[in-house]
C-alpha positions in Angstrom: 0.3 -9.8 -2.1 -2.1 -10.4 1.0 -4.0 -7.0 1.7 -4.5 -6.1 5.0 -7.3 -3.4 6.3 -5.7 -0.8 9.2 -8.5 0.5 11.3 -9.1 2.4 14.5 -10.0 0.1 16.8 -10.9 0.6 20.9 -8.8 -0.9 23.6 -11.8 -3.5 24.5 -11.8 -5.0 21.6 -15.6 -3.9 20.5 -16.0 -3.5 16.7 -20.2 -1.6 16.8 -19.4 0.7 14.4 -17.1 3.1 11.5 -14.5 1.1 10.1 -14.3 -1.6 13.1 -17.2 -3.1 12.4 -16.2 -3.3 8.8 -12.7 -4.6 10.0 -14.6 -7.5 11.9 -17.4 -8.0 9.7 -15.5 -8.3 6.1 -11.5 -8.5 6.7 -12.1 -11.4 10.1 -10.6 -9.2 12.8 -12.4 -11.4 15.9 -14.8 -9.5 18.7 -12.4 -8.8 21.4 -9.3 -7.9 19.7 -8.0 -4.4 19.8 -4.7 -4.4 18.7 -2.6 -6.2 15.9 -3.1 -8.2 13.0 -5.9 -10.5 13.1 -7.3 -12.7 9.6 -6.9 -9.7 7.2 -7.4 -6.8 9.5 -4.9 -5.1 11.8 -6.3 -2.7 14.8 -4.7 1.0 15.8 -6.8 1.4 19.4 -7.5 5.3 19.2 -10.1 4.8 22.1 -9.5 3.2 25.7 -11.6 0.2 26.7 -14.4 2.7 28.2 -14.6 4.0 24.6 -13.0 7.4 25.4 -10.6 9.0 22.7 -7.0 8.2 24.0 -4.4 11.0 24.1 -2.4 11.7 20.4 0.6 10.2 22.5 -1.2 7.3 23.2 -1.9 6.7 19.8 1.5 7.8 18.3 2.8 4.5 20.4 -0.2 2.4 18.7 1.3 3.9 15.2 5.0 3.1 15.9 4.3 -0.6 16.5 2.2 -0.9 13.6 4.7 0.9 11.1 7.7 -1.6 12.9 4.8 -4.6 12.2 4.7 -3.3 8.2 8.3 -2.7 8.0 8.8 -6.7 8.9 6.5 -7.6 6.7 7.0 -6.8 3.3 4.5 -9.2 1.3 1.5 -7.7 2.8 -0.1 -4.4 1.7 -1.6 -3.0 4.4 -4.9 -0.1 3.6 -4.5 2.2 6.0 -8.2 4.1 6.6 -7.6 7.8 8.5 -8.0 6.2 12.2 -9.1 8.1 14.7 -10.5 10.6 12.0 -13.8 9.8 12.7 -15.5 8.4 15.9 -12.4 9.1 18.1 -13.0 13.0 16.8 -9.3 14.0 16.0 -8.1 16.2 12.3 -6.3 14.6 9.6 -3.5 16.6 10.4 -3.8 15.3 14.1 -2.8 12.1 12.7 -1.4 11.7 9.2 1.9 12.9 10.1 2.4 9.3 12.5 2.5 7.4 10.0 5.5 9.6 8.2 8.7 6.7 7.8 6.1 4.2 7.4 7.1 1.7 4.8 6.4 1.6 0.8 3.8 -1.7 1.2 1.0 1.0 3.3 -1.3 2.9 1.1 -3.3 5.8 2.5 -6.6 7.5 2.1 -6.0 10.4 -0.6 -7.3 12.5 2.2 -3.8 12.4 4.0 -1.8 13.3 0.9 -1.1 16.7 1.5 0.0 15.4 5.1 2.5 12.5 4.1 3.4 13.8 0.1 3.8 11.8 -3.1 6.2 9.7 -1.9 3.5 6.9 -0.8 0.7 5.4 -2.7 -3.0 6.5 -1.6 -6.2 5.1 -2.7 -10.1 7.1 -3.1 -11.9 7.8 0.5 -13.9 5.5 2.2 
């Protein structure tokens, strides 16, 4: 099964640092791409393309599309890290709960356990 890494990603497309720069430097998401599946990487923008944190609403939109993307495709595994948890400046439980309904091929950080339950596999934090 392909394994795909889910980051937070900013509307322009620039991976500089957290887990978009790892998402463009190891998993081939490509400079300039903010949103979607790229080489083994798929993007969640949780900052607008002046790098500002976009609103939880904003986001939740972002979310929805990618659980839809997952749902469709069951032979990946997609790893999703805790976007938005850390440069965009929002709490676990900001953003966890989004990504309740989302399908059995997503593991998440341990962190966001307590948010989603046992129902879904988690893996260590990054």
């Amino acid at each position: 099964m392909t394994k795909v890494f889910v980051f937070g990603s900013n509307e322009a497309g620039m991976h500089g640092a957290g887990a978009a720069r790892t998402a463009m430097e190891k998993y081939e998401m490509p400079y300039g791409k903010s949103y979607g599946h790229y080489g083994n990487a798929f993007g969640i923008p949780t900052k607008n393309e002046r790098i500002q944190t976009l609103d939880l609403n904003v986001i939740h939109l972002y979310v929805n599309g990618f659980i839809a993307f997952a749902m469709g495709r069951p032979k990946l595994s997609f790893k999703v890290t805790r976007i938005g948890c850390g440069l965009a400046g929002y709490n676990n439980m900001d953003i966890a709960p989004m990504f309740k309904g989302a399908p059995k091929n997503c593991q998440f950080d341990e962190a966001w356990r307590v948010w989603l339950g046992d129902t879904y596999t988690y893996w260590g934090t990054m």
